[in-house]
PDB file of N, CA, C and O in Angstrom, chain B, residues numbered from 101:
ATOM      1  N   UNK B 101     -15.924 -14.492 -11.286  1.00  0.00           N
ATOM      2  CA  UNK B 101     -17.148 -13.738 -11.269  1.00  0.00           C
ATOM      3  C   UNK B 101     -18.232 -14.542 -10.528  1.00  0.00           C
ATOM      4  O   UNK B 101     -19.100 -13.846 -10.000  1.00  0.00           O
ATOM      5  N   UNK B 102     -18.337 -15.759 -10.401  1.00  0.00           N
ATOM      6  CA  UNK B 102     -19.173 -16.810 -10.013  1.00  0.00           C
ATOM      7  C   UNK B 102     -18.752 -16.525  -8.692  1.00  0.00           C
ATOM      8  O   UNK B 102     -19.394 -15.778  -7.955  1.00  0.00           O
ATOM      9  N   UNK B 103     -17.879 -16.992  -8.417  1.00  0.00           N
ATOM     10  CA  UNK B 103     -17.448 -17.136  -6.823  1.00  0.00           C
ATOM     11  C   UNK B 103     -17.460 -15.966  -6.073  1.00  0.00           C
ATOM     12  O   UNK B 103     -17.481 -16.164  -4.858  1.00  0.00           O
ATOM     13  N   UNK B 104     -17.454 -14.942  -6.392  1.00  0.00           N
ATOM     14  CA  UNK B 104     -18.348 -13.400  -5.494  1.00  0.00           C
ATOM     15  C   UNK B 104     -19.698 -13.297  -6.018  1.00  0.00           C
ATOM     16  O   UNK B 104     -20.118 -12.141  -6.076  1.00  0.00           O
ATOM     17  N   UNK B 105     -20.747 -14.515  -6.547  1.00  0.00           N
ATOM     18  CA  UNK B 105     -22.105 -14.492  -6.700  1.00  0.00           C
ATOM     19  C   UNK B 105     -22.622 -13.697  -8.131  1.00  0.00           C
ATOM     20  O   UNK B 105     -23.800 -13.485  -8.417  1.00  0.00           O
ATOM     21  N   UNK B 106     -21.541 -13.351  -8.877  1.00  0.00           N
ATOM     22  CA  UNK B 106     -22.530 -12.962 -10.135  1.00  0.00           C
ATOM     23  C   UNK B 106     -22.617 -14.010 -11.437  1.00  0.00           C
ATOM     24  O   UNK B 106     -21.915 -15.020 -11.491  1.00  0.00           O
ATOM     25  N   UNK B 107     -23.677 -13.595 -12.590  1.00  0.00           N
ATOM     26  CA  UNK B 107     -23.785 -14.509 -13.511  1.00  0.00           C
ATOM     27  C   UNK B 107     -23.415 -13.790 -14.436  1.00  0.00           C
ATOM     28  O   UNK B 107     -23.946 -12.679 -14.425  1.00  0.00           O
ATOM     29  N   UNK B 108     -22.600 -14.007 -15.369  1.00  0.00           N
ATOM     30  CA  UNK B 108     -22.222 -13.978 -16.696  1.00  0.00           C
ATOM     31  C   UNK B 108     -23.339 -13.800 -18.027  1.00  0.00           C
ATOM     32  O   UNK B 108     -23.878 -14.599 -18.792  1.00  0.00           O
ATOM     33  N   UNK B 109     -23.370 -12.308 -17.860  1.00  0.00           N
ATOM     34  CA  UNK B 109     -24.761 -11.632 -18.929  1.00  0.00           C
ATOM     35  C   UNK B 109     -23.962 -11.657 -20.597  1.00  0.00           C
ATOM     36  O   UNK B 109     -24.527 -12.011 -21.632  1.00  0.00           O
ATOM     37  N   UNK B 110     -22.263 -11.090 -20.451  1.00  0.00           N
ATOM     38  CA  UNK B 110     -22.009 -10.949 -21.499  1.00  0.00           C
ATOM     39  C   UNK B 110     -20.548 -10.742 -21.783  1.00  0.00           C
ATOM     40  O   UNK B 110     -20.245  -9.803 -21.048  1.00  0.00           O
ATOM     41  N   UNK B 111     -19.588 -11.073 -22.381  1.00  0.00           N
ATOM     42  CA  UNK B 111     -17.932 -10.440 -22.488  1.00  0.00           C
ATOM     43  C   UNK B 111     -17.720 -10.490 -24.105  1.00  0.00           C
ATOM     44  O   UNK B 111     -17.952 -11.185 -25.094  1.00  0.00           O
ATOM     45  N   UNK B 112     -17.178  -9.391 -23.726  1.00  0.00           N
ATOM     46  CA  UNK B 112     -16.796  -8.499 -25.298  1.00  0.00           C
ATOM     47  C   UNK B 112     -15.381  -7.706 -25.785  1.00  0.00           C
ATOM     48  O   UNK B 112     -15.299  -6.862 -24.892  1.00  0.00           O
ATOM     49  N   UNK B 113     -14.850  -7.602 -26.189  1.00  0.00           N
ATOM     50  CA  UNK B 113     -13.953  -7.035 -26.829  1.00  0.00           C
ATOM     51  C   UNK B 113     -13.658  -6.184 -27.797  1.00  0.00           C
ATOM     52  O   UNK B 113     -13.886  -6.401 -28.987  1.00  0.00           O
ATOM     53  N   UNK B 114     -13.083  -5.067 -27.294  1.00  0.00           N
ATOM     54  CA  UNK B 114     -13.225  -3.665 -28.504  1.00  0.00           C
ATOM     55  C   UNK B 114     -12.346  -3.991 -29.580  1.00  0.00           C
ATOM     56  O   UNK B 114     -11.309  -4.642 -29.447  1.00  0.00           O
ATOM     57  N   UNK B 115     -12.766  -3.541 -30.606  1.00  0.00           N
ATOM     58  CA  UNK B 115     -12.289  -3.790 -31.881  1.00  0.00           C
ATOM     59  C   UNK B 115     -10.887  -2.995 -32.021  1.00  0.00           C
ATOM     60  O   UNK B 115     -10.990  -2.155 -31.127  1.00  0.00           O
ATOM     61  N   UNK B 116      -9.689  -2.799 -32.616  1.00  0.00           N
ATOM     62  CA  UNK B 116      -8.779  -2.152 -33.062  1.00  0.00           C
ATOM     63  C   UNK B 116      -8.935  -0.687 -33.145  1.00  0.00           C
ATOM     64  O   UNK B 116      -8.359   0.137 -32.434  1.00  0.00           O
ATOM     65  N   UNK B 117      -9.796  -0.450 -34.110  1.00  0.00           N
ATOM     66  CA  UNK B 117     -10.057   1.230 -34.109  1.00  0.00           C
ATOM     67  C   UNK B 117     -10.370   2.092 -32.879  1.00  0.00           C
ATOM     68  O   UNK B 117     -10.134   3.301 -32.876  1.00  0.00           O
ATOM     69  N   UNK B 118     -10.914   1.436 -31.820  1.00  0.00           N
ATOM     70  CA  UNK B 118     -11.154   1.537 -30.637  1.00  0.00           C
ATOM     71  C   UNK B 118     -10.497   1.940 -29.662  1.00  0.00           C
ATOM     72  O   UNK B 118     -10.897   2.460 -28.620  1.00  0.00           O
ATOM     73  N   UNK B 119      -9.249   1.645 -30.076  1.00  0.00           N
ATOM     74  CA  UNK B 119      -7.908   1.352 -29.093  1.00  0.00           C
ATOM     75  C   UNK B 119      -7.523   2.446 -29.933  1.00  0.00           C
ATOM     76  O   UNK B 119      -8.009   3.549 -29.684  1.00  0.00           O
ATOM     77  N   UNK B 120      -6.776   2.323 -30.832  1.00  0.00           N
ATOM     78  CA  UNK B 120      -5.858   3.419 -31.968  1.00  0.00           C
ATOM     79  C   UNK B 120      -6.827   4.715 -31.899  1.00  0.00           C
ATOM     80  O   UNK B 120      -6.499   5.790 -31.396  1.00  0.00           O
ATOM     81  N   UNK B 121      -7.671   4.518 -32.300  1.00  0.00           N
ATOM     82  CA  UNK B 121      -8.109   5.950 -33.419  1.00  0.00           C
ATOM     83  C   UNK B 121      -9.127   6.531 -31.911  1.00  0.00           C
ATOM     84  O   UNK B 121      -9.354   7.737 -32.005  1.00  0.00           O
ATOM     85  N   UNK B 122      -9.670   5.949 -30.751  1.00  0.00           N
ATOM     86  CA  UNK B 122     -10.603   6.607 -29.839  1.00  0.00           C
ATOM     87  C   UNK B 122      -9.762   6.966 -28.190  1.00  0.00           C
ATOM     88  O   UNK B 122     -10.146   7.735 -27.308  1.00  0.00           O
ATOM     89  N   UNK B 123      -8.380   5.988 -28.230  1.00  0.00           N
ATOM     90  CA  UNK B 123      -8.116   6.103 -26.859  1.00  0.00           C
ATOM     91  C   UNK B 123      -6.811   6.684 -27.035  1.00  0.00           C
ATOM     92  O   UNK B 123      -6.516   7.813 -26.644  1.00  0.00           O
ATOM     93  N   UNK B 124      -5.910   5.767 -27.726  1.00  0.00           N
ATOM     94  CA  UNK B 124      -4.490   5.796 -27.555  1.00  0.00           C
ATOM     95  C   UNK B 124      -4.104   7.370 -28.568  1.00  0.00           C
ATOM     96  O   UNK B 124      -3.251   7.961 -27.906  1.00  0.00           O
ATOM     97  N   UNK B 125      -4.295   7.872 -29.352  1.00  0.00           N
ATOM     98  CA  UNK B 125      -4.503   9.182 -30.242  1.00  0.00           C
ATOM     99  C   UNK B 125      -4.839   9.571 -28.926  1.00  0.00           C
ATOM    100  O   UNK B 125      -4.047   9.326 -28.016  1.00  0.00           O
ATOM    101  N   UNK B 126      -5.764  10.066 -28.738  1.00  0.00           N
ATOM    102  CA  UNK B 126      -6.955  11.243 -27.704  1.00  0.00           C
ATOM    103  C   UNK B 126      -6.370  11.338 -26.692  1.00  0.00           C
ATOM    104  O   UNK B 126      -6.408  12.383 -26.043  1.00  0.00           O
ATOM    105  N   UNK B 127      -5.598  10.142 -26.253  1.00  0.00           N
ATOM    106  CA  UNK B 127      -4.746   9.903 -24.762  1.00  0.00           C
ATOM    107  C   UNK B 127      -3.658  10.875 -25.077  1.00  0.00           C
ATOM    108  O   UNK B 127      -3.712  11.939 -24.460  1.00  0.00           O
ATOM    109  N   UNK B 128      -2.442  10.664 -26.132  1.00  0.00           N
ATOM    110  CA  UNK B 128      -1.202  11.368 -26.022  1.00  0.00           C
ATOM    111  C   UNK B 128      -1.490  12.636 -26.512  1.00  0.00           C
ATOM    112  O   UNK B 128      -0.462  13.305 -26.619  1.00  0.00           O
ATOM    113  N   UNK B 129      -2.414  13.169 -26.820  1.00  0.00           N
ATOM    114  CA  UNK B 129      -2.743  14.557 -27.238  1.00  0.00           C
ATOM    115  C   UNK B 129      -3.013  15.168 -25.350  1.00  0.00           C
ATOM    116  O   UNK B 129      -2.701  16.252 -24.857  1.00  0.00           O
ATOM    117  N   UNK B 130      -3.569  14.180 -24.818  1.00  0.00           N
ATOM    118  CA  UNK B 130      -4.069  14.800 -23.092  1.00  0.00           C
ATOM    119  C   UNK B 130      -2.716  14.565 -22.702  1.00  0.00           C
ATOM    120  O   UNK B 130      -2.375  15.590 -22.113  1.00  0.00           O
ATOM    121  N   UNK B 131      -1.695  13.697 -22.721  1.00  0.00           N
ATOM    122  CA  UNK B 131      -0.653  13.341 -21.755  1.00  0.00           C
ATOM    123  C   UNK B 131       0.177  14.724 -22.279  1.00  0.00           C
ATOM    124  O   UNK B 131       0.505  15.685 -21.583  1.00  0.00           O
ATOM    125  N   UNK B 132       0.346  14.577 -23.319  1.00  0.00           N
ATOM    126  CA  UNK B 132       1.634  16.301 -23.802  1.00  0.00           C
ATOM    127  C   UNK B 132       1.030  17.655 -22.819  1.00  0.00           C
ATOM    128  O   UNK B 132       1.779  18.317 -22.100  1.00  0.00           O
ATOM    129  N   UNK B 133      -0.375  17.893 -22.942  1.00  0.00           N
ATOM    130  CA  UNK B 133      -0.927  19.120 -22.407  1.00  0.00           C
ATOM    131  C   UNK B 133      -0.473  19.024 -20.759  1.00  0.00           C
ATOM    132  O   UNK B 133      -0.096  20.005 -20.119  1.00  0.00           O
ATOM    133  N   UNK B 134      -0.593  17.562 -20.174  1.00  0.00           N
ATOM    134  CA  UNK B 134      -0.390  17.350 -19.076  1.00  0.00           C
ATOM    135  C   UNK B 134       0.805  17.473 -18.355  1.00  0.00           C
ATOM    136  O   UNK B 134       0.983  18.014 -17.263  1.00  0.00           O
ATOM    137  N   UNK B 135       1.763  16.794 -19.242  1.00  0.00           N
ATOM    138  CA  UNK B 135       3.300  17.080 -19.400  1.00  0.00           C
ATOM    139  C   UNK B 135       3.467  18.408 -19.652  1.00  0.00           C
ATOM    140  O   UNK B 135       4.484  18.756 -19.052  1.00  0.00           O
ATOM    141  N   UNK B 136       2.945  19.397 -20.283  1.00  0.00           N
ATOM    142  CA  UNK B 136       3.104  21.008 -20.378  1.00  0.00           C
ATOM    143  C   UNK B 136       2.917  21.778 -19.324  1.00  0.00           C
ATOM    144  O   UNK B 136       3.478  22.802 -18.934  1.00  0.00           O
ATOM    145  N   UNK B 137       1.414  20.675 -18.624  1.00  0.00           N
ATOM    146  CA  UNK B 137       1.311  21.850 -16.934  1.00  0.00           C
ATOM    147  C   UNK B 137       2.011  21.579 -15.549  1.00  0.00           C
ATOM    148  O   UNK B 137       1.797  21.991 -14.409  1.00  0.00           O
ATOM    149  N   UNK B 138       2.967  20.691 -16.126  1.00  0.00           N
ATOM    150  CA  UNK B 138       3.503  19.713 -15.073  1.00  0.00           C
ATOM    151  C   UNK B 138       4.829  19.501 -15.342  1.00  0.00           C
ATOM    152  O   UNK B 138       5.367  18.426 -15.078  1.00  0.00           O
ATOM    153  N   UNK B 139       5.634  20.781 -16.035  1.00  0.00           N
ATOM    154  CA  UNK B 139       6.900  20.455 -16.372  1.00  0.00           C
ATOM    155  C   UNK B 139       8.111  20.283 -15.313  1.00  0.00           C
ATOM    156  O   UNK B 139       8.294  21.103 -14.414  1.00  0.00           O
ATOM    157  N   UNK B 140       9.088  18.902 -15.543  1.00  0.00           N
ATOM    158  CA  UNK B 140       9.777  18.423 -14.565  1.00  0.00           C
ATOM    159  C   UNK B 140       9.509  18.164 -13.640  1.00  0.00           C
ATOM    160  O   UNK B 140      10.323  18.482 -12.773  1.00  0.00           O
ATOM    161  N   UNK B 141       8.317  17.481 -13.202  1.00  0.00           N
ATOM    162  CA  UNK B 141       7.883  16.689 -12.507  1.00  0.00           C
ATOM    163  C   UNK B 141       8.291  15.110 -12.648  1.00  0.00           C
ATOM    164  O   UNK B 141       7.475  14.555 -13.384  1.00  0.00           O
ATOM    165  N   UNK B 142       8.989  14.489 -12.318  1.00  0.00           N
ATOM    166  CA  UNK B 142       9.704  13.283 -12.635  1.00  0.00           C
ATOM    167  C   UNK B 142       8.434  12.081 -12.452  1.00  0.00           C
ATOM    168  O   UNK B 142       8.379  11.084 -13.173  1.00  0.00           O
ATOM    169  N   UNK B 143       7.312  12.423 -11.207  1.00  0.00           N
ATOM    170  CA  UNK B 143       6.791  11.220 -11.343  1.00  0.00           C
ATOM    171  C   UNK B 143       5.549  11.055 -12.048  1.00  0.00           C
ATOM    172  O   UNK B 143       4.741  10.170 -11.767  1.00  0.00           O
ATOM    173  N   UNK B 144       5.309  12.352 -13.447  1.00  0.00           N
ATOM    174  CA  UNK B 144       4.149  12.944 -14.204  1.00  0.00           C
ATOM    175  C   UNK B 144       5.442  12.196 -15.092  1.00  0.00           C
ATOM    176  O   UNK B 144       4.932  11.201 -15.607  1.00  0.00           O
ATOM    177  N   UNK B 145       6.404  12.245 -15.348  1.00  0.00           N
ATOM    178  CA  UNK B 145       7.373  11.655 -16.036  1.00  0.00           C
ATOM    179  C   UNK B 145       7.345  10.252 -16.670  1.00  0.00           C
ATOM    180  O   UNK B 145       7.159   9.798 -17.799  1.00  0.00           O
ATOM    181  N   UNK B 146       7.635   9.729 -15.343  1.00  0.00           N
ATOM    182  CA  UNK B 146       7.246   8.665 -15.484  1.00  0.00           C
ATOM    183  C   UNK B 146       6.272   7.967 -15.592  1.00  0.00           C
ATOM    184  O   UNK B 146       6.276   6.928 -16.253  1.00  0.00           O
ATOM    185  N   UNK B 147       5.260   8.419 -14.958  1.00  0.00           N
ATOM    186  CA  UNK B 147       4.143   7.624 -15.802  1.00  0.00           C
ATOM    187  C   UNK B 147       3.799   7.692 -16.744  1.00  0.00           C
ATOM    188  O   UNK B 147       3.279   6.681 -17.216  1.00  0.00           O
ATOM    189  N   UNK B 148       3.888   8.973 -17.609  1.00  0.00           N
ATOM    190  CA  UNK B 148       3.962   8.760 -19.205  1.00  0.00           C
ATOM    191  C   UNK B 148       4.871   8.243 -19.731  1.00  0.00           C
ATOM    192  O   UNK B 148       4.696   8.118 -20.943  1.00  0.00           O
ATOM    193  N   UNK B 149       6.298   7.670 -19.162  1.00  0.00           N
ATOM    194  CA  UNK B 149       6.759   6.849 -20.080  1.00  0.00           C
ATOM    195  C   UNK B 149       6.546   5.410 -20.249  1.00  0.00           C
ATOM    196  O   UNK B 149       6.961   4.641 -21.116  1.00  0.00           O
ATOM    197  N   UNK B 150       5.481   5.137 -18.775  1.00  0.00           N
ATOM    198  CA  UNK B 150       5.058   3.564 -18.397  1.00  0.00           C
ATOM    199  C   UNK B 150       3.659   3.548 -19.545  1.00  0.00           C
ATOM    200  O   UNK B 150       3.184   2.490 -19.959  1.00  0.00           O
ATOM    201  N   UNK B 151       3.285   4.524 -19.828  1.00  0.00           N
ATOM    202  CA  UNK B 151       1.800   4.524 -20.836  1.00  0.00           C
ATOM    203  C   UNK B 151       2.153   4.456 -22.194  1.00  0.00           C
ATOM    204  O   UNK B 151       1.513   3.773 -22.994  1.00  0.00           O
ATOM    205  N   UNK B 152       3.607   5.449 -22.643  1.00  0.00           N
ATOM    206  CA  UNK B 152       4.212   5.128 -23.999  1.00  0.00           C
ATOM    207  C   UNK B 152       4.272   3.069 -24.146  1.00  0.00           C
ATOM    208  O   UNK B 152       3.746   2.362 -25.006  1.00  0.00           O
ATOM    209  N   UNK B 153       5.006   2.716 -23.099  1.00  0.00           N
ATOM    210  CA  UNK B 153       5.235   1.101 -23.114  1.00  0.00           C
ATOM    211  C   UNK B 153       4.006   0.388 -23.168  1.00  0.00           C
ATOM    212  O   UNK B 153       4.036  -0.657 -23.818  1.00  0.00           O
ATOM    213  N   UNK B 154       2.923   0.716 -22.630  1.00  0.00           N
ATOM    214  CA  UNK B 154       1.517   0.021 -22.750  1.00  0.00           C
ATOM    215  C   UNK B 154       1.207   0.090 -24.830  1.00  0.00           C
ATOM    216  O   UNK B 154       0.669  -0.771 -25.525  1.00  0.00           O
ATOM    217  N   UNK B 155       1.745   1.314 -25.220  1.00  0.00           N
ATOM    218  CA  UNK B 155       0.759   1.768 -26.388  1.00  0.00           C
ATOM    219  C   UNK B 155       1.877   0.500 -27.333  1.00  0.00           C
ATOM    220  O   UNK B 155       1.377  -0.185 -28.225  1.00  0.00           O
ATOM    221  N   UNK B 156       3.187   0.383 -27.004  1.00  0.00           N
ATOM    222  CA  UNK B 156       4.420  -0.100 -27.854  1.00  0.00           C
ATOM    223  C   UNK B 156       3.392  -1.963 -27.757  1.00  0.00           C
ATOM    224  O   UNK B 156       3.078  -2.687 -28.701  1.00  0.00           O
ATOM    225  N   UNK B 157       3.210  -2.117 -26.654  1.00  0.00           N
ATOM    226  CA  UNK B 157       2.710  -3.513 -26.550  1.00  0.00           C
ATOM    227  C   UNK B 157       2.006  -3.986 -27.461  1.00  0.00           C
ATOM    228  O   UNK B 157       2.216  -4.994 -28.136  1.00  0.00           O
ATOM    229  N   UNK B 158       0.748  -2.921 -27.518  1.00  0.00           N
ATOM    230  CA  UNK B 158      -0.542  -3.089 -27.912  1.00  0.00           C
ATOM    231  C   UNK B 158      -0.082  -3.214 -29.526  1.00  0.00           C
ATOM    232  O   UNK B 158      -0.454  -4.175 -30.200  1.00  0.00           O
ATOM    233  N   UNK B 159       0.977  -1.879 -30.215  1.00  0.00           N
ATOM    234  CA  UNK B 159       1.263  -1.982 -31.523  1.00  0.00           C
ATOM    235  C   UNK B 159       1.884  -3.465 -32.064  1.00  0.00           C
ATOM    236  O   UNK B 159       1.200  -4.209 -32.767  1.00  0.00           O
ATOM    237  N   UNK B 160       3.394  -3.830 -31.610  1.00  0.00           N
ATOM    238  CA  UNK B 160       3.129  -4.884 -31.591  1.00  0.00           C
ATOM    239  C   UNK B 160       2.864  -6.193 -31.077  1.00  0.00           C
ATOM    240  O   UNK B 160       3.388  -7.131 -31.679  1.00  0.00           O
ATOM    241  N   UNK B 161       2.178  -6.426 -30.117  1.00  0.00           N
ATOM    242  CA  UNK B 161       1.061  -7.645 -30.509  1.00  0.00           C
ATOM    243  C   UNK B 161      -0.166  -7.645 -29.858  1.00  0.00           C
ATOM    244  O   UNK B 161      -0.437  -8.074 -28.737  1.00  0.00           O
ATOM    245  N   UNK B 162      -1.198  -6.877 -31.061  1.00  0.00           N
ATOM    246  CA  UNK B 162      -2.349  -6.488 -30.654  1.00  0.00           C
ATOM    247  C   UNK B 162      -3.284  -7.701 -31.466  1.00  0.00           C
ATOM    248  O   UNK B 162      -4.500  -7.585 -31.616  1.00  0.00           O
ATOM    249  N   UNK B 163      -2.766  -8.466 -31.786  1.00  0.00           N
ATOM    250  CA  UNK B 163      -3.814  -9.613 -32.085  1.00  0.00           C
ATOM    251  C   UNK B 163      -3.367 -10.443 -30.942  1.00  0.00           C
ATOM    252  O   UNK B 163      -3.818 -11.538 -31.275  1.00  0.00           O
ATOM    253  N   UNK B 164      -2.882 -10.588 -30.023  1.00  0.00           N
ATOM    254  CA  UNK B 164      -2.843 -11.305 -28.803  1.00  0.00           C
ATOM    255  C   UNK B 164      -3.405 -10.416 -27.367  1.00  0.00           C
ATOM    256  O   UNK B 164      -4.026 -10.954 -26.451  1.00  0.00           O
ATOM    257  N   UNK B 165      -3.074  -9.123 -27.413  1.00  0.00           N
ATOM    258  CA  UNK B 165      -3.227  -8.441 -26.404  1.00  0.00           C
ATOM    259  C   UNK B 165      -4.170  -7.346 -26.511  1.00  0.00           C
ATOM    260  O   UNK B 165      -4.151  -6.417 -27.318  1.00  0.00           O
ATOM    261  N   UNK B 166      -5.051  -7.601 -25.521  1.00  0.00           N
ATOM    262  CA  UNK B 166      -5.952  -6.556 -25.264  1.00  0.00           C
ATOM    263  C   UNK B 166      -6.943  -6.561 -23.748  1.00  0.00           C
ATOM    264  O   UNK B 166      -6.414  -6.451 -22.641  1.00  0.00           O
ATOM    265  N   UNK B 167      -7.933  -6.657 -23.880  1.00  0.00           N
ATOM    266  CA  UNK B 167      -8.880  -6.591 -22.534  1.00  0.00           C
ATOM    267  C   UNK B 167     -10.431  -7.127 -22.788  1.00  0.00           C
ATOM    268  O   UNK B 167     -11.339  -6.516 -23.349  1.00  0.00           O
ATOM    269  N   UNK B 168     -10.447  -7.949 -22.427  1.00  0.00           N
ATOM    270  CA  UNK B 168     -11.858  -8.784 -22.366  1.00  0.00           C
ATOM    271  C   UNK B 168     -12.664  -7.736 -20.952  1.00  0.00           C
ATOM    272  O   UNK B 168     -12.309  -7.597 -19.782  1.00  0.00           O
ATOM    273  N   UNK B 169     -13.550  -7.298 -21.527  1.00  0.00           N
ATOM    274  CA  UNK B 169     -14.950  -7.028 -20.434  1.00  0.00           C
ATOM    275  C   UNK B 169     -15.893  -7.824 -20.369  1.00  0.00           C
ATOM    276  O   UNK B 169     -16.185  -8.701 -21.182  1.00  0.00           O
ATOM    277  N   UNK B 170     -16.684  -7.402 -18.878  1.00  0.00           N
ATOM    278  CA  UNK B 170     -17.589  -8.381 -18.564  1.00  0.00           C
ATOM    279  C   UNK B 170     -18.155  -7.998 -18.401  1.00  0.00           C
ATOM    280  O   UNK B 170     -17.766  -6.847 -18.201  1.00  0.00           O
ATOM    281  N   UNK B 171     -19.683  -8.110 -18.215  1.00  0.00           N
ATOM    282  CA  UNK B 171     -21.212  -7.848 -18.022  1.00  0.00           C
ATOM    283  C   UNK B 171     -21.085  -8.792 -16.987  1.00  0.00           C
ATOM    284  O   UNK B 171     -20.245  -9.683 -17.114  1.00  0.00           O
ATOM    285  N   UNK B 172     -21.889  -8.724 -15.842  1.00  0.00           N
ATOM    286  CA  UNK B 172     -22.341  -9.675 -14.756  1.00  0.00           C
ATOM    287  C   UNK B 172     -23.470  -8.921 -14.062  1.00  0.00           C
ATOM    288  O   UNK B 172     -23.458  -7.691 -13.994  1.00  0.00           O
ATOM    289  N   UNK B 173     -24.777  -9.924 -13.374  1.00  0.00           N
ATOM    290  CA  UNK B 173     -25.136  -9.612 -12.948  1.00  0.00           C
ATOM    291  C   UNK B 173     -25.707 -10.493 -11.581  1.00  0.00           C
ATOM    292  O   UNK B 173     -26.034 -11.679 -11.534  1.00  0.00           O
ATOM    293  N   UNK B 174     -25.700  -9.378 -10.401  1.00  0.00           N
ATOM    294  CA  UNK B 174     -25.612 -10.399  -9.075  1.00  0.00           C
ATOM    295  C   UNK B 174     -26.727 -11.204  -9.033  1.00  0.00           C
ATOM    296  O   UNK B 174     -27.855 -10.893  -9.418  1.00  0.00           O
ATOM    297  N   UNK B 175     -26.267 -12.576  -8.404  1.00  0.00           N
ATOM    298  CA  UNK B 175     -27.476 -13.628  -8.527  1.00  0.00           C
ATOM    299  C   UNK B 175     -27.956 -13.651  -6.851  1.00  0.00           C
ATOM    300  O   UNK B 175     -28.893 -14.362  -6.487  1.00  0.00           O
TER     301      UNK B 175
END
């Protein structure tokens, strides 16, 4: 972040419920509807089965894995 000129305002991390109960829920309720308007489409296919493997990660080991954000602002 330094070395393309910005300063470090703030980094944070979403809590658990965040992930479960606001994204990953709300997400596979949109991916099925999506998968419904898009039936046999192999590469609508596959990417929902590469997003099932993201959610398997996160379940187990979500006290190691997640996503740090950053606040920066250019100096």
């Amino acid at each position: 972040m330094q070395k393309v000129g910005y300063s470090l305002i703030a980094a944070f991390t979403l809590p658990e419920k965040c992930w479960t109960d606001d994204y990953f829920i709300p997400r596979e309720a949109a991916e099925r509807a999506f998968l419904k308007k898009h039936p046999g489409n192999k590469t609508v296919e596959d990417y929902m089965e590469s997003s099932k493997y993201e959610v398997e990660l996160y379940a187990k080991y979500k006290q190691h894995y997640g996503y740090v954000f950053y606040i920066g602002k250019k100096t």
